[in-house]
C-alpha positions, 0 to 999 in steps of 0.5 A: 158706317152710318147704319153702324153708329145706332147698333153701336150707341145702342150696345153702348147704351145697354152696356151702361144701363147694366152698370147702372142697374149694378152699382144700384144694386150694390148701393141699396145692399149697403143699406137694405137686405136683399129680400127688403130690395125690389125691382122698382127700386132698384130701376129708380136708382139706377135712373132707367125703367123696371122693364130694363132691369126685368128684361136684362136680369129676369128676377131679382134673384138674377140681378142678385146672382149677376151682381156677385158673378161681377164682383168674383170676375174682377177677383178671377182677372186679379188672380188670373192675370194681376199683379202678385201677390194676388196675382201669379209670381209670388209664392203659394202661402204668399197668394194665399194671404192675398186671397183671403183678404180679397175675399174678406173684402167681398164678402164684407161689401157684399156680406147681405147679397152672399148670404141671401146667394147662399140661402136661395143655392141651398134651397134650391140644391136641396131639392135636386142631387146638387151639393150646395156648396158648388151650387154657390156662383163663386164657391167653385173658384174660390175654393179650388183656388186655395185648395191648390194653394194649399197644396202647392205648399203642402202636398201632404195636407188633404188640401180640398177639405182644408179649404172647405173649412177655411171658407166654411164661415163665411156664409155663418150670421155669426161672422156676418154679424161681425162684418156687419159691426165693422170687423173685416180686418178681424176676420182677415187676422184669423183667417191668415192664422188658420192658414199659418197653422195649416202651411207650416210645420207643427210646433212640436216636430219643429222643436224637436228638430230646433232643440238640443236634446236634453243632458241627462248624464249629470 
């Protein structure tokens, strides 16, 4: 047992060392952007030495890739396992909603860290066969989640392009721009919009069944 303690403090001690490095990182990108973060930095924030924080995420592209692969597994559990409406048990569009304001909210606290992912997945997926929209560490899920809203809800929309519209803005500098100005709940209100007019039946079929035909004998 007494051989155990040290492995055990020293698991321990390496999982709070990561936190650690995390929540710095997470702090710093709320006032600086990614490229302007170094590792020194990051290491002083987080109270521990540079070579931690090189020896458990490689490069600062790896502490920045980590970070995001963090804040999408708390929203994976939320989905997967959570409380509805996020989480299974309420209908399709109901989680749809829920999920789209979920990500708004990452994306706004994370809004510098996304756009710096979304240009390194790029750059890199531009130099193999790779598509860079799933070459992104979340864009994966995020997309095949609302892409199976969708057609839960309407089996005939072309669901998986549909979603690849519905998060095609969020790595645009116009909408970081906004983000940046505080205007994540505008966002949140325009996505909720698009979806709307996406799950329901369009105006013009709904009022010819809701309208009485017009009287034209008189």
């Amino acid at each position: 047992m007494t051989q155990d303690r040290p492995e055990r403090a020293e698991r321990a001690d390496a999982a709070r060392n990561r936190r650690a490095i995390l929540l710095a990182t997470e702090e710093l990108l709320a006032r600086y952007r990614p490229e302007q973060i170094s590792m020194e930095q990051v290491a002083a924030a987080a109270g521990v030495g540079k070579g931690t924080v090189f020896h458990r995420f490689g490069s600062r592209m790896g502490l920045m890739h980590a970070l995001m692969a963090e804040r999408a597994l708390a929203l994976t559990e939320a989905v997967s396992s959570g409380p509805p409406p996020l989480g299974p048990g309420a209908p399709a569009a109901e989680r749809l909603f829920a999920f789209l304001d979920a990500i708004v909210d990452v994306v706004a606290r994370n809004k510098g860290l996304l756009a710096a992912l979304g240009h390194a997945d790029t750059t890199v997926a531009a130099k193999s066969d790779e598509d860079p929209r799933t070459a992104h560490p979340v864009y994966g899920f995020w997309h095949g989640h609302i892409a199976d809203l969708l057609a839960a809800e309407r089996p005939d929309l072309d669901a998986e392009l549909q979603a690849h519209i519905l998060l095609a803005g969020l790595q645009s500098r116009s909408i970081l721009l906004l983000l940046e100005q505080g205007e994540a709940a505008r966002l949140a209100a325009a996505l909720h919009a698009l979806a709307r007019a996406l799950l329901h039946t369009p105006i013009e079929d709904a009022s010819t069944e809701d309208t009485p035909a017009e009287d034209t004998t008189g």
